[in-house]
N, CA, C and O of each residue as an XYZ file, in Angstrom:
584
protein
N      93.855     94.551    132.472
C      93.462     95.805    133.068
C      92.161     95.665    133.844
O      91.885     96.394    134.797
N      91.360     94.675    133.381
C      90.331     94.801    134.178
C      90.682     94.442    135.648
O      89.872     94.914    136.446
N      91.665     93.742    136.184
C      92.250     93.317    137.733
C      91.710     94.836    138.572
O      91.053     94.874    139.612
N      92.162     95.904    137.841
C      91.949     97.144    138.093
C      90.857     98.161    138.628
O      90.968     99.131    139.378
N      89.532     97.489    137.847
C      88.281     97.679    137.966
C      87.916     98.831    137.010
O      86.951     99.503    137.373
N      88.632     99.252    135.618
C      88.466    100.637    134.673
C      88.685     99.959    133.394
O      89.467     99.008    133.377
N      88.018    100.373    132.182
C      88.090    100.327    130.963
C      89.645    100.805    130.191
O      90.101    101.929    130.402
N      90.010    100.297    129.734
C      91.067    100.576    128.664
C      91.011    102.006    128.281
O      91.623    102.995    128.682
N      89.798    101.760    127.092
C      89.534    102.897    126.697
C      88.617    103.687    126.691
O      87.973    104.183    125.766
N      88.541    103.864    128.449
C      88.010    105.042    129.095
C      89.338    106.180    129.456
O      89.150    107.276    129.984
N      90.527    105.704    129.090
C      91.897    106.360    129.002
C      92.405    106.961    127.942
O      93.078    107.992    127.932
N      92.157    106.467    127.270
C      92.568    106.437    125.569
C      91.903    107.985    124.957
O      90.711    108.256    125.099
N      92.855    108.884    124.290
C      93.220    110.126    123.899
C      92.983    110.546    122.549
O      94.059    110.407    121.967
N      92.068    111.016    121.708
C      92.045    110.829    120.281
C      93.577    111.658    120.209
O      93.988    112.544    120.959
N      94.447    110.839    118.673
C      95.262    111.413    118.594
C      96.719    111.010    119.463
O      97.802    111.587    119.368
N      96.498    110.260    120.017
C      97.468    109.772    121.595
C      97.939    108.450    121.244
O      97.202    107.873    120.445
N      98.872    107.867    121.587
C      99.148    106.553    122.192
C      99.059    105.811    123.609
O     100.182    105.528    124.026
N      97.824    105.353    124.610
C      97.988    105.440    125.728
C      98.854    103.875    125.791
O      98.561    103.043    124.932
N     100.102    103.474    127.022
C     100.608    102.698    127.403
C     100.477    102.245    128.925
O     100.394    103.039    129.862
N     100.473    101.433    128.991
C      99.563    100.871    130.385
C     101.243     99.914    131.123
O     101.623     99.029    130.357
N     101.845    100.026    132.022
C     102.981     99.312    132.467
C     102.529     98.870    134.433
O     101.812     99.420    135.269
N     103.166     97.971    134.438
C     102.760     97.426    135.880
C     103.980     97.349    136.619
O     104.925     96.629    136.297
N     103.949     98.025    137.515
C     105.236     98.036    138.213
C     104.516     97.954    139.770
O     103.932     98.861    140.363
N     104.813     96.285    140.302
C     104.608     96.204    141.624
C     103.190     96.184    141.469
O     102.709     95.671    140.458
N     102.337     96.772    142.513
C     100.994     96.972    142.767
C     100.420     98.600    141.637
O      99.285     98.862    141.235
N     101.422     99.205    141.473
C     100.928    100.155    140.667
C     101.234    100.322    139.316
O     102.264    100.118    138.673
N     100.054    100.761    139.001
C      99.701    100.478    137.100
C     100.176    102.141    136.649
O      99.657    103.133    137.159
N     101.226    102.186    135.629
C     101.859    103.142    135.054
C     100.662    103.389    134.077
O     100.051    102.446    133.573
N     100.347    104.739    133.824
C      99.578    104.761    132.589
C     100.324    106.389    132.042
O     100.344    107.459    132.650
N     100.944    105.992    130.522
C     101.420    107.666    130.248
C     100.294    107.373    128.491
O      99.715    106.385    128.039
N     100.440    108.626    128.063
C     100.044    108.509    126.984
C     101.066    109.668    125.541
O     101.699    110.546    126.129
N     101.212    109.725    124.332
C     102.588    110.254    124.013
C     101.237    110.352    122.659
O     100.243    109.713    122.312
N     102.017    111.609    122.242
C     100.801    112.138    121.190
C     101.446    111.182    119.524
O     102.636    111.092    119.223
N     100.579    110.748    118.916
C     100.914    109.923    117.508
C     101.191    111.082    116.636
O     100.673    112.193    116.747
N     102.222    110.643    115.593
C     102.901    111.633    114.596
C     102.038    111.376    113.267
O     101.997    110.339    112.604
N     101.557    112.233    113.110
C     100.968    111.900    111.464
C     101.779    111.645    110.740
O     102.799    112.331    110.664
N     101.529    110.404    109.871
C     102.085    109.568    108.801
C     102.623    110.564    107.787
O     103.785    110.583    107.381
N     101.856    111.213    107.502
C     101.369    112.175    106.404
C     102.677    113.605    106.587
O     103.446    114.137    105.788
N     102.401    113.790    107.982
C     103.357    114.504    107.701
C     105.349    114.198    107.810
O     106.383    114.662    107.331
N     104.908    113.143    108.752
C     106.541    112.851    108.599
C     107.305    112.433    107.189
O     108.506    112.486    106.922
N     105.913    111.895    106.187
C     106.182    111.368    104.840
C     107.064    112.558    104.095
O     108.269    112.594    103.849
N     106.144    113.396    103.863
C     106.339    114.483    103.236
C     107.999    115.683    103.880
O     108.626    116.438    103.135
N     108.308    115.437    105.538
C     109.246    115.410    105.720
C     110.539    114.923    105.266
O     111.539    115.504    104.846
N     110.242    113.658    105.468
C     111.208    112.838    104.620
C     111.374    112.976    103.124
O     112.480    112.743    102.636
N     110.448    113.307    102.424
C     110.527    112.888    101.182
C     111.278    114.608    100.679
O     111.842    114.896     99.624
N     111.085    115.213    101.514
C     111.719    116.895    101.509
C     113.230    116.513    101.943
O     114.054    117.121    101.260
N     113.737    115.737    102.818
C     114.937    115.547    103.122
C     115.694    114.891    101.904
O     116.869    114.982    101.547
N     114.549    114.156    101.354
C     115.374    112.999    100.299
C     115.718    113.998     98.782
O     116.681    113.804     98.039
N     114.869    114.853     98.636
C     115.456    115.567     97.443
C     116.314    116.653     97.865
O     117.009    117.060     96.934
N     116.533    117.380     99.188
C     117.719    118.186     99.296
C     119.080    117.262     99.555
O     120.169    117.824     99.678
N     118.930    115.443     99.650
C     120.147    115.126    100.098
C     120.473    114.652     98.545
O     121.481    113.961     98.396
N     119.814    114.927     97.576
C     120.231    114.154     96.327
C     119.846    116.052     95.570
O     119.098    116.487     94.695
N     120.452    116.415     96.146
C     120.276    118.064     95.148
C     119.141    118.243     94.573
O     118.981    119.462     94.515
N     118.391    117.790     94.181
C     116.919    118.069     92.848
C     116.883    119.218     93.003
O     116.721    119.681     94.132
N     117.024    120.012     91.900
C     116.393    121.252     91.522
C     115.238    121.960     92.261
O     114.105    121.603     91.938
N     115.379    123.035     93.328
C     113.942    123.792     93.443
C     112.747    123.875     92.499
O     112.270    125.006     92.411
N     112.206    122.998     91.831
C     111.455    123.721     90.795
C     110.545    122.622     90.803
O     110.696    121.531     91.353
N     109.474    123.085     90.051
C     108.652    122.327     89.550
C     108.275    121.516     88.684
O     107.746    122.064     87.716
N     108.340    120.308     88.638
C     108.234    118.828     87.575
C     107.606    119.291     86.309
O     108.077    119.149     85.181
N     106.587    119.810     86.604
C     105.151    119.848     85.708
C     105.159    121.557     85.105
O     105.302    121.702     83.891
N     105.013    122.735     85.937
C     105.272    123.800     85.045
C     106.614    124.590     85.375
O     106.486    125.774     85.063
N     107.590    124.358     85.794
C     108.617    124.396     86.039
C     109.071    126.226     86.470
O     109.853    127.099     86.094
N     108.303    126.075     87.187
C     108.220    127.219     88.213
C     109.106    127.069     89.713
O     109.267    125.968     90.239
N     109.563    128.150     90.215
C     110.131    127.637     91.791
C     109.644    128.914     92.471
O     109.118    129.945     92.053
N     109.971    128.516     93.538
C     109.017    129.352     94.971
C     109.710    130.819     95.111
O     110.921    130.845     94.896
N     109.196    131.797     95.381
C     110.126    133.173     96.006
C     110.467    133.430     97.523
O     111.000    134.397     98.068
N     109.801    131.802     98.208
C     110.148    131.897     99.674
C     110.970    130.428     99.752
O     110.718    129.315     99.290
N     112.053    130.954    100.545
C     112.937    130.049    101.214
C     112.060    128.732    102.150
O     111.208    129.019    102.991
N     112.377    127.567    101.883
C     111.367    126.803    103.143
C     112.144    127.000    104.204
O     113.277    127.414    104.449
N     110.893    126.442    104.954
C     112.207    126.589    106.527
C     113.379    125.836    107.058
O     114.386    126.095    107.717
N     112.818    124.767    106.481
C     113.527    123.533    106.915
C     114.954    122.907    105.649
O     115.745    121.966    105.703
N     114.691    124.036    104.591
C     115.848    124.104    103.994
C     117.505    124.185    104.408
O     117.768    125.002    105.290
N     118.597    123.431    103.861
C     119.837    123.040    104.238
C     120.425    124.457    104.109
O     119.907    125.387    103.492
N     121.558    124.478    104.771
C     122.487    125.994    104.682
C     123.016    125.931    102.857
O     123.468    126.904    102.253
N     122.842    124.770    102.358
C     123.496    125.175    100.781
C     122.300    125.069    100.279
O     122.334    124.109     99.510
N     120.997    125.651    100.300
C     120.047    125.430     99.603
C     119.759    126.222     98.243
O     118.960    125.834     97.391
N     120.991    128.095     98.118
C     121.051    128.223     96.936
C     121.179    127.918     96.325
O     120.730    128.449     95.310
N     122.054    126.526     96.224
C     122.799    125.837     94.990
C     121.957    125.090     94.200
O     122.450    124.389     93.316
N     120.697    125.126     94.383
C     119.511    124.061     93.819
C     118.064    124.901     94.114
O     116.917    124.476     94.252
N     118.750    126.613     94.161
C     117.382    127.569     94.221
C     117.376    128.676     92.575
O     117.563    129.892     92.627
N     117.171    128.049     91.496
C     117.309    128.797     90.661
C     116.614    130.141     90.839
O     116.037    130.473     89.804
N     116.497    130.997     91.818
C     115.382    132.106     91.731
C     115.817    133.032     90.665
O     115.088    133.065     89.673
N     116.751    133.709     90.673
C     117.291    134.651     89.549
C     116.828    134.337     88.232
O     116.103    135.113     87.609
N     117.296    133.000     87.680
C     116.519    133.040     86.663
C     115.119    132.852     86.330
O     114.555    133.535     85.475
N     114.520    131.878     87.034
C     113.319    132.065     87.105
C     112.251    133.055     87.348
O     111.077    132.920     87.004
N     112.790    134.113     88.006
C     112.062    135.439     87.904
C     112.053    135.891     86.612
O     110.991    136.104     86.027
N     113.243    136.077     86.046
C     113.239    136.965     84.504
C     112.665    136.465     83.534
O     112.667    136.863     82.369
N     112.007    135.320     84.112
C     110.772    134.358     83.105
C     109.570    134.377     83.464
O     108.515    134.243     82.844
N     109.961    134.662     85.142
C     108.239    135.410     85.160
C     107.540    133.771     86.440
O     106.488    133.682     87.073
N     108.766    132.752     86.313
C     107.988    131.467     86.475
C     108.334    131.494     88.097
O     109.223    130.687     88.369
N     107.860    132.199     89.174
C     107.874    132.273     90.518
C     106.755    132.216     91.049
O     105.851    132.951     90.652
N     106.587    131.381     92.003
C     105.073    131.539     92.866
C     105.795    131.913     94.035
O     106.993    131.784     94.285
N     104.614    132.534     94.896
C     105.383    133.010     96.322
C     104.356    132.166     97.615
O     103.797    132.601     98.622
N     104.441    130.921     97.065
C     104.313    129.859     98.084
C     105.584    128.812     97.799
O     106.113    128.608     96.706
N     105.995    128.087     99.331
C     106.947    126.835     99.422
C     106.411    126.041     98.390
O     105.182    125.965     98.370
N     107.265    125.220     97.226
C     107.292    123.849     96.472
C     107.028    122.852     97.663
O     107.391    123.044     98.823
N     106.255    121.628     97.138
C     105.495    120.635     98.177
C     106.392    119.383     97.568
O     106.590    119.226     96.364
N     106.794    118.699     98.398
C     107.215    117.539     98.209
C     105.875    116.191     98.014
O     105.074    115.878     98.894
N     105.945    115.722     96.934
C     105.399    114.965     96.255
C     104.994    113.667     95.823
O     105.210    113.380     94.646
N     104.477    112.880     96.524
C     104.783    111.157     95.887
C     104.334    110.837     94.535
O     103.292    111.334     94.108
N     105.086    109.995     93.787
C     104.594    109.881     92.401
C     103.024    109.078     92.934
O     101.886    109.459     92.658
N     103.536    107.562     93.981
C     102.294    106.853     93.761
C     101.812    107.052     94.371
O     101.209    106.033     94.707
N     101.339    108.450     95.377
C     100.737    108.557     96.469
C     100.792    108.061     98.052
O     100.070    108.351     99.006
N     101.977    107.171     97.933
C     102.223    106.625     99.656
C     103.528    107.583     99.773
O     104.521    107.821     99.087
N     102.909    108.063    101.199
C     103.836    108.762    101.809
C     104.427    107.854    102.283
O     104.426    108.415    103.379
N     105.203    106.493    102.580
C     106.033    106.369    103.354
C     107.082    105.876    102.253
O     108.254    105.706    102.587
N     106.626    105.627    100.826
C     107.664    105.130     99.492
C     108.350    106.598     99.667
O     107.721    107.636     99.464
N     109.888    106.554    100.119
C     110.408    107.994     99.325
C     111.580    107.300     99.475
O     112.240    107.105    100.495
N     111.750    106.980     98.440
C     112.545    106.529     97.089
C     113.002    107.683     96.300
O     112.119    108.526     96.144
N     114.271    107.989     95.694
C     114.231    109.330     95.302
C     113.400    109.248     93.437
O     112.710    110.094     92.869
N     113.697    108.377     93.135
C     112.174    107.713     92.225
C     110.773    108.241     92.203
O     109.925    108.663     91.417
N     110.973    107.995     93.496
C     109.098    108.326     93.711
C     108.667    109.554     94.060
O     107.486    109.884     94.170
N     110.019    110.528     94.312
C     109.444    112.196     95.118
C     110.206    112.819     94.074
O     111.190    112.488     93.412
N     109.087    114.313     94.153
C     109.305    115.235     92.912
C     108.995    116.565     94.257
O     108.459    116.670     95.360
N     109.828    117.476     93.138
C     108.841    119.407     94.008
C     107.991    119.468     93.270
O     108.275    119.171     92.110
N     106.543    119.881     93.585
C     105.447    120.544     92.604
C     104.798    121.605     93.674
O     104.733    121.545     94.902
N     104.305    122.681     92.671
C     104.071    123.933     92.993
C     102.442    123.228     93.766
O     101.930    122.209     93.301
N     101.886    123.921     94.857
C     100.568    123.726     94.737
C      99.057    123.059     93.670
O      98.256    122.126     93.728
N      99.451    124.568     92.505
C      98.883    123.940     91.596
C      98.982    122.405     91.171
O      98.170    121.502     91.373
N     100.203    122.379     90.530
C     100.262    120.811     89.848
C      99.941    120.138     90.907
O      99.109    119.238     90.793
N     100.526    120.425     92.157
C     100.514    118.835     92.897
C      98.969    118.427     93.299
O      98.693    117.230     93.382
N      97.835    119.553     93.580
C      96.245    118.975     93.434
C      96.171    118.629     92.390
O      95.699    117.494     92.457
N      96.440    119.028     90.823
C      95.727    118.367     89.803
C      96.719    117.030     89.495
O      96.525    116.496     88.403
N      97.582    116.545     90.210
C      98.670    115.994     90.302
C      97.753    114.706     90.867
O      97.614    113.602     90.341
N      97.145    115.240     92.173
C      96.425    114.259     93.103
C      95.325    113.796     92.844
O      95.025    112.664     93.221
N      94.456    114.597     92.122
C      93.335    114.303     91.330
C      93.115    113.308     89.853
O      92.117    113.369     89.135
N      94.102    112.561     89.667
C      94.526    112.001     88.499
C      94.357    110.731     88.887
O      94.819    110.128     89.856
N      93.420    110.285     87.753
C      93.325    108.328     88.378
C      94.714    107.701     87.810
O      95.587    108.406     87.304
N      94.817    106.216     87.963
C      95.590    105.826     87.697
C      96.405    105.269     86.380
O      97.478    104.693     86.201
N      95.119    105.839     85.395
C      95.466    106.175     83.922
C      96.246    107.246     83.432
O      97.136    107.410     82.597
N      95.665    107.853     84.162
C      96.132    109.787     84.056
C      95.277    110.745     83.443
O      95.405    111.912     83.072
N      94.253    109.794     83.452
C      92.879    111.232     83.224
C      92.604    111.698     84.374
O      92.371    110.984     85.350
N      92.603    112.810     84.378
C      92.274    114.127     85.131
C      91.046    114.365     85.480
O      90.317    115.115     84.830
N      90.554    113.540     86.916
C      89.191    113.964     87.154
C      88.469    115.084     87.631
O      87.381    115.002     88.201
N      89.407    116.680     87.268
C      89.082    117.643     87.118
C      89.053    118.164     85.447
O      89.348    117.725     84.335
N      88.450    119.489     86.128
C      88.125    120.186     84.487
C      89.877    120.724     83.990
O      90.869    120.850     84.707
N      89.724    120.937     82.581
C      90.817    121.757     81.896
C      91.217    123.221     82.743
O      90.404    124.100     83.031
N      92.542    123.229     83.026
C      93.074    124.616     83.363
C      92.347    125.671     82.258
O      92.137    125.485     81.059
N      92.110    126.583     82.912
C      91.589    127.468     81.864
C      92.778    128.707     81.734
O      93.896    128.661     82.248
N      92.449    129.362     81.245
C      93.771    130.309     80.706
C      93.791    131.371     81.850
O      94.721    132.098     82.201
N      92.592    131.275     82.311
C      92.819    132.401     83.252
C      93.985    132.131     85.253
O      94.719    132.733     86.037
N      93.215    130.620     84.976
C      94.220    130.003     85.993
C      95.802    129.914     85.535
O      96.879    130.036     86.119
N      95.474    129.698     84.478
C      97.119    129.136     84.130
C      97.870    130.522     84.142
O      99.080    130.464     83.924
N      97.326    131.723     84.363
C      98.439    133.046     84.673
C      98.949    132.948     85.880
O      99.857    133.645     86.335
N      98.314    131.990     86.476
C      98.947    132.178     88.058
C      99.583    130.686     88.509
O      99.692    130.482     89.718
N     100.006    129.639     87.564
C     100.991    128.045     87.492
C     102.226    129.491     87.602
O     103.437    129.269     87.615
């Protein structure tokens, strides 16, 4: 690029992929926005438990959501216990988060992905690799709202 007389990355886009192509005397330059890891993980790992049925619910306090996700399949009642889970009281009215056991979003293994409600899945994330909890004890007053 320097033939050119300009810096590389005096082009270059936070967030971007810039690609530089030479065709003839003129230099192609496009740039195409990068997909967070993070979220395509968590995509996938949402695809991988509606293509293997898993239960709407939650691993840890076994609660399920009172909102439909969006990106949920046309048979997604069949693995939405809401009915009963209301008459227990165990509904949050946020989407279940798709989950890595070991923390890499790109392992989704149906092994490695769980649903957890908000709650669990921060104190979920906050857990060294022993499983002590480098937060404090749920207190009773939080735990009305797992």
């Amino acid at each position: 690029m320097t033939r050119y007389g300009f810096s590389v990355t005096w082009y270059s886009v936070p967030g971007s992929i810039c690609t530089f192509e030479e065709i003839g005397d003129t230099l192609l330059v496009q740039t195409k926005p990068m997909q967070d890891p993070r979220s395509t993980g968590r995509r996938r790992a949402r695809k991988v438990l509606y293509e293997n049925y898993v239960p709407y619910v939650c691993v840890d306090c076994e609660c399920t959501s009172g909102v439909r996700p969006k990106d949920a399949p046309e048979w997604f009642e069949e693995i939405w216990p809401i009915r009963e889970k209301m008459e227990l009281g165990l509904v949050v009215w946020s989407t279940l988060q798709a989950d890595h056991e070991d923390k890499d979003v790109t392992n989704n293994v149906i092994e490695n992905v769980n649903w957890r409600c908000a709650s669990c899945h921060k104190i979920h994330d906050s857990q060294t690799e022993k499983g002590v909890s480098t937060r404090a004890v749920i207190s009773d007053y939080d735990r009305m709202f797992l």
